[in-house]
N, C-alpha and C positions, 0 to 999 in steps of 0.2 A: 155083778162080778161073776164070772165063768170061770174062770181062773181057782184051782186047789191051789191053797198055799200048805205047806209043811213046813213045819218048823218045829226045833226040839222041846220047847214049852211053852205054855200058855202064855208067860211074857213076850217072849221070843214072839209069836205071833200076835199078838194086840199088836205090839211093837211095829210090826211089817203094816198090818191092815192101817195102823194111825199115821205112819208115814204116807203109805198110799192114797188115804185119805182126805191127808194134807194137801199136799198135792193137787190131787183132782180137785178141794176148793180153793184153790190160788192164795193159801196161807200158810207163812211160813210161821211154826212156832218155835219160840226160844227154847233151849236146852228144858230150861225152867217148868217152863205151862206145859212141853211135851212128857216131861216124866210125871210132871204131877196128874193129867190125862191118862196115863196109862197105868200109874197105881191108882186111879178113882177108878177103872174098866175093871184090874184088877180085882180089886176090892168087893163091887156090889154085880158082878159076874152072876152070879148064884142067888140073886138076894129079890126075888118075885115080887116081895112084901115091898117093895119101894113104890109101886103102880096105887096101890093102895092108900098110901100113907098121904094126908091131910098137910100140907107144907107148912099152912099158916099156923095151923097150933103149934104142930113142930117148934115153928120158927118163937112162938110166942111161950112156950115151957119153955126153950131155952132160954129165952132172957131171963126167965123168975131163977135159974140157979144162978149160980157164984160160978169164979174158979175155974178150973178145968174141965169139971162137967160141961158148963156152958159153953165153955170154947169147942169142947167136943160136940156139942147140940147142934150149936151154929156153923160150926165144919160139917156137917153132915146137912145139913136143911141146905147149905152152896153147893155141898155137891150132886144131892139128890137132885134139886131145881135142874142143873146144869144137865145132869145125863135125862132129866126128864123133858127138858125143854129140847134139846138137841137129837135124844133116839124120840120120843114121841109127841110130836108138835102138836098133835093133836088131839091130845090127852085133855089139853086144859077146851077144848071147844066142846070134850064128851060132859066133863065135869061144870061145863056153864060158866066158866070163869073168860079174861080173858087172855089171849097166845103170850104174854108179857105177864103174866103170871108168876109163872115158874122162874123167867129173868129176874123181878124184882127184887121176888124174895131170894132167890141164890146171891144177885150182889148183894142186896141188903144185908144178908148175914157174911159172908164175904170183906163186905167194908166196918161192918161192927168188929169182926176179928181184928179187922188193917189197925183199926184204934183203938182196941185191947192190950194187944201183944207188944212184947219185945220188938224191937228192932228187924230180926233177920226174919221172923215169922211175920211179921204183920208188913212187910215186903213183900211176900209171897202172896198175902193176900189181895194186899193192893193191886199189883199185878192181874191176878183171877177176876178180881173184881171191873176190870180196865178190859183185862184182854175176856171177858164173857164171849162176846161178838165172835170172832174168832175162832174161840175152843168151841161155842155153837155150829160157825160151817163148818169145822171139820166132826164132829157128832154127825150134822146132817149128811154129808158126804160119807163116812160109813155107814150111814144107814141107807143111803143110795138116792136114785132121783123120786121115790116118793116122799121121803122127809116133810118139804113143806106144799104139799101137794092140798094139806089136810088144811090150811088156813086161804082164808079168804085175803082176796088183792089191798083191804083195808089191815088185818092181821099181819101183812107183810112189811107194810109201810110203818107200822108199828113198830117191829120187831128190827127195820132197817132204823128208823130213829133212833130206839133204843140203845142199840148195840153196835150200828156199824155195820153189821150181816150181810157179806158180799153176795149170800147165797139169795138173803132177801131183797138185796137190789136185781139181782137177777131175776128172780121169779116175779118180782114186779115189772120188769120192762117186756115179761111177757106177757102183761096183763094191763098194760099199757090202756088199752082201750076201758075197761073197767073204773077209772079213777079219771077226776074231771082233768085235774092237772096234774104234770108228774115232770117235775124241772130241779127242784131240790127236795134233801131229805129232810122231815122235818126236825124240829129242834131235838137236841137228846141232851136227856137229865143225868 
């Protein structure tokens, strides 16, 4: 992106960059998943210590609390996964894990929320949980064309099973020759 954007505050411009972003992966988001996308950018702007941080235990201390601490544990382990799978795909291939990683455990805690909460909240989750794929190309689409550069043509078909990830069916038809067959996606959990 060459292009200054100005805008009067840092909402104000996530705002602009996530629509653009959207866009450029040929995904429209609901009112819904696009403001909750932009308070999660929000939110962990500043917060380095996210690179670092162990999802699985994360994910597995939140379960041992109760209550709202937990809900809160588990909302943060969907959204780290999400900004971690989406700005650095290639995070999970430094840490030896694999690229569906970060996906699993974001829906994972995601759909534990969806069958915790209340009604209008575990909506929202459900939703996140559903629409991952999605709020993934548009993460990789602001982060630009090297996004999934970092995963191999087997990581993609992966991450396109999984999720749906129009960016990963794309980057697999460029890699077309790398995979024996490539006619359907495979199944998704």
């Amino acid at each position: 992106m060459n292009t200054l954007i100005l805008e009067p505050t840092q909402q104000a411009l996530w705002h602009h960059v996530l629509r653009d972003a959207a866009a450029t992966a040929g995904q429209s988001l609901d009112d819904t998943l696009e403001a909750y996308l932009l308070m999660l950018l929000l939110r962990f702007t500043r917060k380095p210590e996210l690179l670092r941080t162990i999802m699985a235990r994360e994910f597995l201390e939140g379960m041992q609390h109760s209550g709202r601490v937990r809900d809160e544990r588990l909302r943060d382990v969907g959204d780290q996964c999400l900004l971690l799978a989406g700005l650095f795909p290639g995070l999970a291939q430094r840490r030896r894990v694999s690229a569906v990683y970060f996906i699993d455990l974001g829906r994972g805690a995601y759909g534990e929320l969806a069958g915790r909460l209340a009604q209008s909240a575990a909506q929202l989750y459900r939703e996140l949980a559903l629409g991952f794929g999605a709020l993934l190309d548009v993460l990789h689409a602001l982060r630009g064309s090297t996004a999934l550069e970092a995963l191999s043509p087997l990581e993609c078909w992966e991450l396109w099973g999984k999720t749906g990830s129009r960016a990963a069916r794309t980057a697999l038809a460029g890699a077309r020759d790398a995979l024996p067959v490539f006619t359907a996606a495979p199944g998704r959990h």
